[in-house]
Residue frames relative to the residue before (quaternion, step in Angstrom):
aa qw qx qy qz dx dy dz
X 1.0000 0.0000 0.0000 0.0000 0.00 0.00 0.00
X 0.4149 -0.7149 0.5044 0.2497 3.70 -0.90 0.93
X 0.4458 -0.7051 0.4613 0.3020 3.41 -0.35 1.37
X 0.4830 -0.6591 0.5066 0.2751 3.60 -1.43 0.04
X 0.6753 -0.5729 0.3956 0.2434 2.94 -1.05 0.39
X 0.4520 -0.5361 0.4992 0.5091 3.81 -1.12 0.17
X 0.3912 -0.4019 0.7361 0.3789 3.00 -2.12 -0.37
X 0.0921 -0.6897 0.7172 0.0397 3.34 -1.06 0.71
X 0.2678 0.6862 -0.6761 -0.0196 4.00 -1.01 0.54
X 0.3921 -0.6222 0.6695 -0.1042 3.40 -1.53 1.13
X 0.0788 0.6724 -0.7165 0.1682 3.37 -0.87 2.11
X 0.2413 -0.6179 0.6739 0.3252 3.85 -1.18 0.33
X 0.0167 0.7161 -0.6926 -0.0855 3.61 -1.12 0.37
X 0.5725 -0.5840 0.4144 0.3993 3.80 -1.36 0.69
X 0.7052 0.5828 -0.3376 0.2216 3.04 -0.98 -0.04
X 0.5727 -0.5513 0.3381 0.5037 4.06 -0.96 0.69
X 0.6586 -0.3924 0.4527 0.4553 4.12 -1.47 -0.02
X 0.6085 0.4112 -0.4562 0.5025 3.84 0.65 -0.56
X 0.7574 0.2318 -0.4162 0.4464 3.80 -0.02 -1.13
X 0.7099 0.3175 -0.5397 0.3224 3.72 -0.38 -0.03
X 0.4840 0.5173 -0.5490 0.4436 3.97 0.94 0.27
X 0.6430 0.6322 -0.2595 0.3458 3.45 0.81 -0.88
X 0.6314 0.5750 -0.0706 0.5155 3.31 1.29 -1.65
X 0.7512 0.2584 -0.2499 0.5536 3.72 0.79 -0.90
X 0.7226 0.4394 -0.3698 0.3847 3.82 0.81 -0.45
X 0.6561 0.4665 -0.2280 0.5477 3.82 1.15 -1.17
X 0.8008 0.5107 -0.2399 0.2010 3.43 0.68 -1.16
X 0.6584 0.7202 -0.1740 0.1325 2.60 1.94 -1.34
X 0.3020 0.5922 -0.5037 0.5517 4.20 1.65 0.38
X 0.6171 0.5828 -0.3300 0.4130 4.19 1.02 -0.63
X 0.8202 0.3147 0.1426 0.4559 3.41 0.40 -1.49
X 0.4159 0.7504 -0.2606 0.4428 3.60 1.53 -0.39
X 0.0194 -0.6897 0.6781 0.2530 4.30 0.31 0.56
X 0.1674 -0.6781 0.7138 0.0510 3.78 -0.49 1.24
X 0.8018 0.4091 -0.3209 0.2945 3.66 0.19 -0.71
X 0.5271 0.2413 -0.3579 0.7320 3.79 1.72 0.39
X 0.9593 0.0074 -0.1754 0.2212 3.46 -0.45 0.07
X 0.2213 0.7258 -0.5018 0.4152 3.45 0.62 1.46
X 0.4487 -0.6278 0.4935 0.4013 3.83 -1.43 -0.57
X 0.8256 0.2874 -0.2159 0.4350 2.86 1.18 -0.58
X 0.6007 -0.6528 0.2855 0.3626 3.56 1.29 0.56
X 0.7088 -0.3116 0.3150 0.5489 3.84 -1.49 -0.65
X 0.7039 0.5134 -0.3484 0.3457 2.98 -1.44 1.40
X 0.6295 0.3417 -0.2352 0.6570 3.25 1.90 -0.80
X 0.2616 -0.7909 0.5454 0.0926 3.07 -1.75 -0.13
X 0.4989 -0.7346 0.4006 0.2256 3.85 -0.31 0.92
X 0.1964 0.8232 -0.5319 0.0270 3.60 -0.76 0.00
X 0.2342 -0.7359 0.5190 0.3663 3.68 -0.97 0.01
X 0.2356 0.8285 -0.4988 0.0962 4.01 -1.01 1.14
X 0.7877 0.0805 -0.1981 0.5778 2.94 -0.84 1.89
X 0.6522 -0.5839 0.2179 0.4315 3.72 1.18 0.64
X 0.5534 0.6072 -0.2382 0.5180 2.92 1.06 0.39
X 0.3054 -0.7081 0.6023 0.2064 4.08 -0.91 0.83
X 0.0460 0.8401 -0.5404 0.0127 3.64 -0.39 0.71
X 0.0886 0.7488 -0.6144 -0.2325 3.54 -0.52 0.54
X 0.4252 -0.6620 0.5770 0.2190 4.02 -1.67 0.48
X 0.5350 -0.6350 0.5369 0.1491 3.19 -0.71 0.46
X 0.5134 -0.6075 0.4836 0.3653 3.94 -1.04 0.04
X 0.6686 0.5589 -0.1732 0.4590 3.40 1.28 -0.80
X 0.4778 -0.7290 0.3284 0.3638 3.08 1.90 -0.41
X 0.3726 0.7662 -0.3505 0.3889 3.37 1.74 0.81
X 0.5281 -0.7518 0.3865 0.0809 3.47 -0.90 0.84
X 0.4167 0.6958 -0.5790 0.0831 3.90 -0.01 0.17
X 0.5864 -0.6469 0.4864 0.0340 3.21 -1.41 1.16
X 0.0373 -0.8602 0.4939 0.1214 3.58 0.88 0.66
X 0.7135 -0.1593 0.1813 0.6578 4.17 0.83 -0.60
X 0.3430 -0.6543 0.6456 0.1935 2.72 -2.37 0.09
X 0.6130 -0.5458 0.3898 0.4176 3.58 -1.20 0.86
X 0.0975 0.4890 -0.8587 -0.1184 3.95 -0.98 0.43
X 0.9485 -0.0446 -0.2432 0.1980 3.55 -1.13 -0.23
X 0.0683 -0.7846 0.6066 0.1088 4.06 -0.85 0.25
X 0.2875 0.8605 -0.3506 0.2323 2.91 -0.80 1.22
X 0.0135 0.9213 -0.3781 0.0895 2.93 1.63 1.56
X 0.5883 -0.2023 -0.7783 0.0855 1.58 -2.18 1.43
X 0.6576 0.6665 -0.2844 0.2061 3.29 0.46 -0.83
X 0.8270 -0.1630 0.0609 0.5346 3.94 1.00 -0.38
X 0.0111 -0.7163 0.6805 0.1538 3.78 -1.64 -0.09
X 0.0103 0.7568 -0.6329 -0.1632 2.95 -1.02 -0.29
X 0.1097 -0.7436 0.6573 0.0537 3.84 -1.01 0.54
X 0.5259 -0.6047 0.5865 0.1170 3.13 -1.51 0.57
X 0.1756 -0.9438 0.2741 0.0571 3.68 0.10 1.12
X 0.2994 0.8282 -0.4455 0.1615 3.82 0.01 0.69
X 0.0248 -0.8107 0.5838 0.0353 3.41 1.36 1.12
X 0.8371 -0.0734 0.0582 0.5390 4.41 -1.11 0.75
X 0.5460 0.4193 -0.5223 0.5033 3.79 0.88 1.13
X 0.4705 -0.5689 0.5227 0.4263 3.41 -1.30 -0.02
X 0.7938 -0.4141 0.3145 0.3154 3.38 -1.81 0.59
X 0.7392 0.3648 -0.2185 0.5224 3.85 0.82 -0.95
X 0.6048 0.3620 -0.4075 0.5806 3.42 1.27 1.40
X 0.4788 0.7023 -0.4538 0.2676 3.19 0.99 0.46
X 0.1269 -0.6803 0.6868 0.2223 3.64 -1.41 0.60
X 0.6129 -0.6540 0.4113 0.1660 2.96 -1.68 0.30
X 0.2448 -0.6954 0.6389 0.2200 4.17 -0.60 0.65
X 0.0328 -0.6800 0.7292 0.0690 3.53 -1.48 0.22
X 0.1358 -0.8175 0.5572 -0.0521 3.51 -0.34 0.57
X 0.0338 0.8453 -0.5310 0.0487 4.16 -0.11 1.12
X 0.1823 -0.6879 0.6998 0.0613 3.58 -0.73 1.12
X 0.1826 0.7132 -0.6692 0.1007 3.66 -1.82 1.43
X 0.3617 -0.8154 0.4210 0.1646 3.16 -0.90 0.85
X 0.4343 -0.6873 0.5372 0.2245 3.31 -0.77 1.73
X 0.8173 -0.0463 0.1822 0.5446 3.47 0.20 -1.47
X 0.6484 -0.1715 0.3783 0.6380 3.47 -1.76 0.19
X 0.9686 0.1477 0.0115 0.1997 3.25 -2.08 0.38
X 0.7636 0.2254 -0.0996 0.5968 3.79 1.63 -0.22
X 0.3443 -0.7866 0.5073 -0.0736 3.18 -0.61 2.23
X 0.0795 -0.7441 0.6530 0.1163 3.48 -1.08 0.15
X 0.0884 -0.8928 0.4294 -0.1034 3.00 -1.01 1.19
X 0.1726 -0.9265 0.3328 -0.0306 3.19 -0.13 1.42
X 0.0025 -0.9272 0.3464 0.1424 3.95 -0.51 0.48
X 0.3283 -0.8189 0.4599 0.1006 3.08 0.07 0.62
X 0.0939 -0.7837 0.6061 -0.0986 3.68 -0.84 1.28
X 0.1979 0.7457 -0.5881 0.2426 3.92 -0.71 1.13
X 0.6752 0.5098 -0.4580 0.2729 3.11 -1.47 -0.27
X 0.1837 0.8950 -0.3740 0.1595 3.44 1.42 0.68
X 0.6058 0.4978 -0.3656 0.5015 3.78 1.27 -0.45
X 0.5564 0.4893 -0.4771 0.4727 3.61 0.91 0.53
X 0.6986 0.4079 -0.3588 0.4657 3.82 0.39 0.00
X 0.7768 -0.4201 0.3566 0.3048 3.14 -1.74 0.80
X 0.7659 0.1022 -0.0114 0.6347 4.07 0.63 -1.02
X 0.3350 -0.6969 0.6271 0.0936 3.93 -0.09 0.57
X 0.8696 0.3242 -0.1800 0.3260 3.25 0.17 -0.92
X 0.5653 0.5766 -0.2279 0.5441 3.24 1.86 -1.10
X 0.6138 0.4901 -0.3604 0.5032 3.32 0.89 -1.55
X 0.7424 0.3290 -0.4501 0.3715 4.67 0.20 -1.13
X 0.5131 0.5188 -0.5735 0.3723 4.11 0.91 -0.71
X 0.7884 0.4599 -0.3032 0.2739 3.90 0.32 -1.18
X 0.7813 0.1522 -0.3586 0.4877 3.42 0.80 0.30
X 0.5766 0.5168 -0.5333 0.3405 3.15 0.73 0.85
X 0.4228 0.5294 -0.4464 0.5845 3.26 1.83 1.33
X 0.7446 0.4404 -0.2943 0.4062 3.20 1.01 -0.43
X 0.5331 0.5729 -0.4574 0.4223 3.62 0.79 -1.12
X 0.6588 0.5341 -0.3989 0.3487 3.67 0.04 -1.03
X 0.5923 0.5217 -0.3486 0.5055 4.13 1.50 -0.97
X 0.7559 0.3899 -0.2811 0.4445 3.27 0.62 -1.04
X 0.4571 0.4835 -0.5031 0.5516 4.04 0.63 -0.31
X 0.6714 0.5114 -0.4389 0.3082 3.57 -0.32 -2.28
X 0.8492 0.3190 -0.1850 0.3781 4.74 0.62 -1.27
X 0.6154 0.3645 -0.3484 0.6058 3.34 1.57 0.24
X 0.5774 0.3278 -0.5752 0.4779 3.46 0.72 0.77
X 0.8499 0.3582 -0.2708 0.2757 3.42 0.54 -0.55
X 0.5629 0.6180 -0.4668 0.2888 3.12 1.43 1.58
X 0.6637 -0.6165 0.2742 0.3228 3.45 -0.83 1.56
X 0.0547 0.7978 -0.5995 -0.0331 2.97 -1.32 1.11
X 0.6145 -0.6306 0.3725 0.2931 3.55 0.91 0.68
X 0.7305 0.5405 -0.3689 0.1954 3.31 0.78 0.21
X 0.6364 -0.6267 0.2693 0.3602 3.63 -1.11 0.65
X 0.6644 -0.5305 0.3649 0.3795 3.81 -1.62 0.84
X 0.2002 -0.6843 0.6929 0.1074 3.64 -1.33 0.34
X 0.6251 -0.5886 0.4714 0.2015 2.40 -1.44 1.50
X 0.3240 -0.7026 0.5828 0.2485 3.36 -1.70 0.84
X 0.6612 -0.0891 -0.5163 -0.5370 1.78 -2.15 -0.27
X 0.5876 -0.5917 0.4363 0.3381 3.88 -1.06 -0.07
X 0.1230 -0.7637 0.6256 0.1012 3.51 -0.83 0.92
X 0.1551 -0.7236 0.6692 0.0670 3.54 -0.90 1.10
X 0.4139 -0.6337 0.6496 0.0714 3.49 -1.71 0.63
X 0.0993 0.8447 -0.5230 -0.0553 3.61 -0.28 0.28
X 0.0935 -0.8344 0.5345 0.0963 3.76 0.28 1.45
X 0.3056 -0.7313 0.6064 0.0639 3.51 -1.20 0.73
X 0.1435 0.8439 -0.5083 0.0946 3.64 -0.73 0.77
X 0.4504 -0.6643 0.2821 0.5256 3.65 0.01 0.44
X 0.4506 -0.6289 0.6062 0.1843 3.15 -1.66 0.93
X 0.7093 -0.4226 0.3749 0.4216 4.02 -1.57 0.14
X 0.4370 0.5294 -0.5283 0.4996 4.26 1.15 -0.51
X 0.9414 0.2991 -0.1062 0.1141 3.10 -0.20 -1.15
X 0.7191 -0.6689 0.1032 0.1574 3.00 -0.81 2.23
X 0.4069 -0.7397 0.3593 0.3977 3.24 0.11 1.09
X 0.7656 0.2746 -0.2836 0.5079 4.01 -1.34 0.30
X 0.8355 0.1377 -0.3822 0.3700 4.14 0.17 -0.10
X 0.7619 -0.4232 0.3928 0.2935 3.12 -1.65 0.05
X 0.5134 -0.7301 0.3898 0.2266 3.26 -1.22 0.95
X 0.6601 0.6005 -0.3284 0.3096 3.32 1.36 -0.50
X 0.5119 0.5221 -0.4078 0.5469 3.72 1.89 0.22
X 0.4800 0.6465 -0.4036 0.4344 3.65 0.51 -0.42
X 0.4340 -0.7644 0.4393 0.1854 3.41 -0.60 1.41
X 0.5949 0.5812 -0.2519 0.4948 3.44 1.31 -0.55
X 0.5736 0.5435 -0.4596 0.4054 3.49 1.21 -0.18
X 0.3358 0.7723 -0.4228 0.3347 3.93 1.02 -0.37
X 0.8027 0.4063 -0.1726 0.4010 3.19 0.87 -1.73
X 0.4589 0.6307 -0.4555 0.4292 3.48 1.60 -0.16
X 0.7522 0.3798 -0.3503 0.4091 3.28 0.58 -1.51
X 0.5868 0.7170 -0.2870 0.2435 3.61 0.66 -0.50
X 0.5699 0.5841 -0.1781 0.5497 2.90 1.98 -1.19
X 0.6401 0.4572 -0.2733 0.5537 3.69 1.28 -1.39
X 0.5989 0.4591 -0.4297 0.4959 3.53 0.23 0.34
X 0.7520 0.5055 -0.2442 0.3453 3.14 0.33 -0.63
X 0.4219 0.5702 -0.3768 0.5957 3.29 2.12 -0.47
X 0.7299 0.5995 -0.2492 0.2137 3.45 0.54 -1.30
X 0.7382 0.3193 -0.2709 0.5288 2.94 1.41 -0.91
X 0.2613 0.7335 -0.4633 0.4232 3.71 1.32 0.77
X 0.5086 -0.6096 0.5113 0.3291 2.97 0.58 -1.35
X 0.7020 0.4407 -0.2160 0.5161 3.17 0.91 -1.34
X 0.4704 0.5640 -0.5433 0.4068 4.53 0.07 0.18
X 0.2037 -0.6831 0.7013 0.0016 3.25 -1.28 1.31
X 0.6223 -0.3543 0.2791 0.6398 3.80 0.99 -0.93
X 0.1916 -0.6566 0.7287 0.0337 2.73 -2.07 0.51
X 0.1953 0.7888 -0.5552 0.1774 3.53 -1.02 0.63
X 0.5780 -0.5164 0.5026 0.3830 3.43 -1.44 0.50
X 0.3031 -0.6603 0.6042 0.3273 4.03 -1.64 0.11
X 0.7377 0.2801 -0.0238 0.6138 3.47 1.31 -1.46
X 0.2437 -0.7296 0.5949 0.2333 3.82 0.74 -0.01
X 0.3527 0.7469 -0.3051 0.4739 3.10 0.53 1.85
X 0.4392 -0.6861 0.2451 0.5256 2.64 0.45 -1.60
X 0.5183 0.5428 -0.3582 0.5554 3.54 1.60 1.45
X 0.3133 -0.7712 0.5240 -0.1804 2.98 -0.80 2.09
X 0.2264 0.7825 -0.5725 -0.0932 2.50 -1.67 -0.02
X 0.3018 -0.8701 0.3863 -0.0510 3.40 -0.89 1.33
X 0.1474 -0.8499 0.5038 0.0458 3.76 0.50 1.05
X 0.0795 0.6670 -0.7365 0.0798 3.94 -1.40 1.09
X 0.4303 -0.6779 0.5956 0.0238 2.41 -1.85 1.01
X 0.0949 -0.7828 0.6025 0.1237 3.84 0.13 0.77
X 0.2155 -0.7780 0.5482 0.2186 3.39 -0.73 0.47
X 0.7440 0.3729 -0.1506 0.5336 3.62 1.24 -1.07
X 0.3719 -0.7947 0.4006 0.2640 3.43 0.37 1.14
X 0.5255 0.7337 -0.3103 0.2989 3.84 1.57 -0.51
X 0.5711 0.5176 -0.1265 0.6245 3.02 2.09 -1.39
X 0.4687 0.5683 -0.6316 0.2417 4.30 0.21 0.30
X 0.7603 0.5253 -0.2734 0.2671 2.88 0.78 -1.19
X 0.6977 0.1972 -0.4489 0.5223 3.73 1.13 -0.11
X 0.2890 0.5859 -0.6799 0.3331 3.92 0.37 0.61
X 0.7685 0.5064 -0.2693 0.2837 3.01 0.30 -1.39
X 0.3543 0.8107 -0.2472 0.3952 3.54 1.80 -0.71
X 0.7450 0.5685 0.0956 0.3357 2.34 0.54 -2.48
X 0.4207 0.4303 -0.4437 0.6641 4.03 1.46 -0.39
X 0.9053 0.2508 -0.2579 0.2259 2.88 -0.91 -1.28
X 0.7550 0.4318 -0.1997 0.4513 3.64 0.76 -0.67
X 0.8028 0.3857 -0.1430 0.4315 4.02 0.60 -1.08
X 0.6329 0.2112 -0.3328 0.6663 3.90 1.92 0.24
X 0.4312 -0.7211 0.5276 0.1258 2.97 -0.85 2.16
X 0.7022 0.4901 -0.4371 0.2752 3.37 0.47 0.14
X 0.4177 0.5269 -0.4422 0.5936 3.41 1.82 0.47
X 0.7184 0.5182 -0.3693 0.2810 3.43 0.34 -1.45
X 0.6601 0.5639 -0.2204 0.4447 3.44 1.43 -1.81
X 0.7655 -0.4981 0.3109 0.2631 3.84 1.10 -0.35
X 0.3923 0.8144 -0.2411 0.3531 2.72 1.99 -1.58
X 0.8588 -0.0718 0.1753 0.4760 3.54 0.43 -1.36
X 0.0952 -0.8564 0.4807 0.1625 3.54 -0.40 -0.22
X 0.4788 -0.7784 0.4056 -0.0145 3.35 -1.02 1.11
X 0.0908 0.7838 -0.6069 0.0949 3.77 -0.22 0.35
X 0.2043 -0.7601 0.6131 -0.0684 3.66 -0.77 1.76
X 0.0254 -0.8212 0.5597 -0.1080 2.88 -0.88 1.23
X 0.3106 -0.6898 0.5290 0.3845 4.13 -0.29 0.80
X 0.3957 -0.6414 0.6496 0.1003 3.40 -1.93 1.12
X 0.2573 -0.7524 0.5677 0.2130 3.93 -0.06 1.00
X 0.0916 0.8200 -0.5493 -0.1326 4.06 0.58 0.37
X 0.3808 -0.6971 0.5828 0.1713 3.54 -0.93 1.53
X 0.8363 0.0915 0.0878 0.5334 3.89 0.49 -0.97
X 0.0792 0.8002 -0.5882 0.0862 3.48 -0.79 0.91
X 0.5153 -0.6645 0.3321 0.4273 3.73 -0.59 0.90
């Protein structure tokens, strides 16, 4: 069986790579929707202690949600994952912190190890409804920090996604339409440098220019959520900030 892919989702949040390591590891009993997605519901709280992700309960119960494999601030974690499963069902989170600009991180997670659980497939549709809750309250927790200058170049890498049939090309696939639709729509933004196949296959790539650095964060939205041919599966997308030294 052809293993599955990660879930990959992508939020920009203000602030330098240290405070948004800081914010998602220290903060995260802050910013956590514990009361929709937890074991033990409203009332408990999440935390990371002794390498380990633990969340407590009101009652003063215990579940063990993963263990640290990597630490590495600013720059990455990862945790083993088995929120109210046992350990020899666990998949795995990776979590990357990079800096777009003075003062504005991007932050990416990454979800896999799916051929350990009971339904693979059931088990990637269900948190690739969630991750987006749990980004959507740790981006939107204040961190006081000041605007960066623009402007921002974004990368948008394309790669096939789990829709799409193993051995053909993405550019027959009726769902590819909505890609090209979506790249227009940058265009008439303003913000599209180019867009184009690498392997005329199915690996892209799509270059924007943000001028207002204020606007990355819902560009960045905007891949993964506003071309239905990411959203539908069709393809999948992984933004990444372009440090451009020289430009004509």
């Amino acid at each position: 069986m052809t293993a599955l892919p990660p879930i990959r989702r992508q939020v920009v949040v203000p602030g330098t790579r240290d405070a948004a390591f800081a914010v998602f590891t220290g903060e995260i009993g802050l910013w956590w929707p514990i009361g929709r997605l937890s074991v033990y519901g409203a009332g408990g709280t999440v935390a990371f202690e002794d390498g380990r992700l633990v969340e407590r309960g009101p009652g003063g119960g215990e579940a063990v949600w993963g263990t640290v494999l990597e630490w590495d601030p600013p720059a990455a974690l990862a945790v083993t994952w088995h929120p109210g499963s046992d350990v020899d069902k666990a998949s795995r989170v990776r979590v990357r912190f990079e800096e777009v600009a003075d003062d504005l991180t991007l932050v990416t997670l990454e979800h896999d190890g799916w051929e350990r659980l009971p339904d693979p497939g059931a088990a990637r549709r269900e948190y690739g409804n969630g991750w987006p809750l749990v980004l959507d309250g740790y981006a939107a927790r204040p961190s006081g920090a000041a605007a960066p200058e623009g402007p921002v170049w974004l990368v948008l890498s394309h790669t096939a996604g789990p829709a799409l049939p193993a051995g053909e090309p993405v550019f027959g696939q009726p769902d590819f339409a909505e890609h090209i639709a979506f790249v227009r729509r940058l265009r008439e933004r303003g913000v599209l440098v180019a867009a184009g196949s690498l392997d005329r296959v199915s690996t892209g790539m799509t270059v924007i220019r943000v001028p207002d650095p204020a606007d990355v964060a819902a560009y960045v939205r905007l891949a993964q959520y506003d071309d239905q041919a990411v959203a539908r599966g069709l393809l999948m997308v992984e933004v990444r900030p372009w440090h451009v030294a020289l430009e004509r």
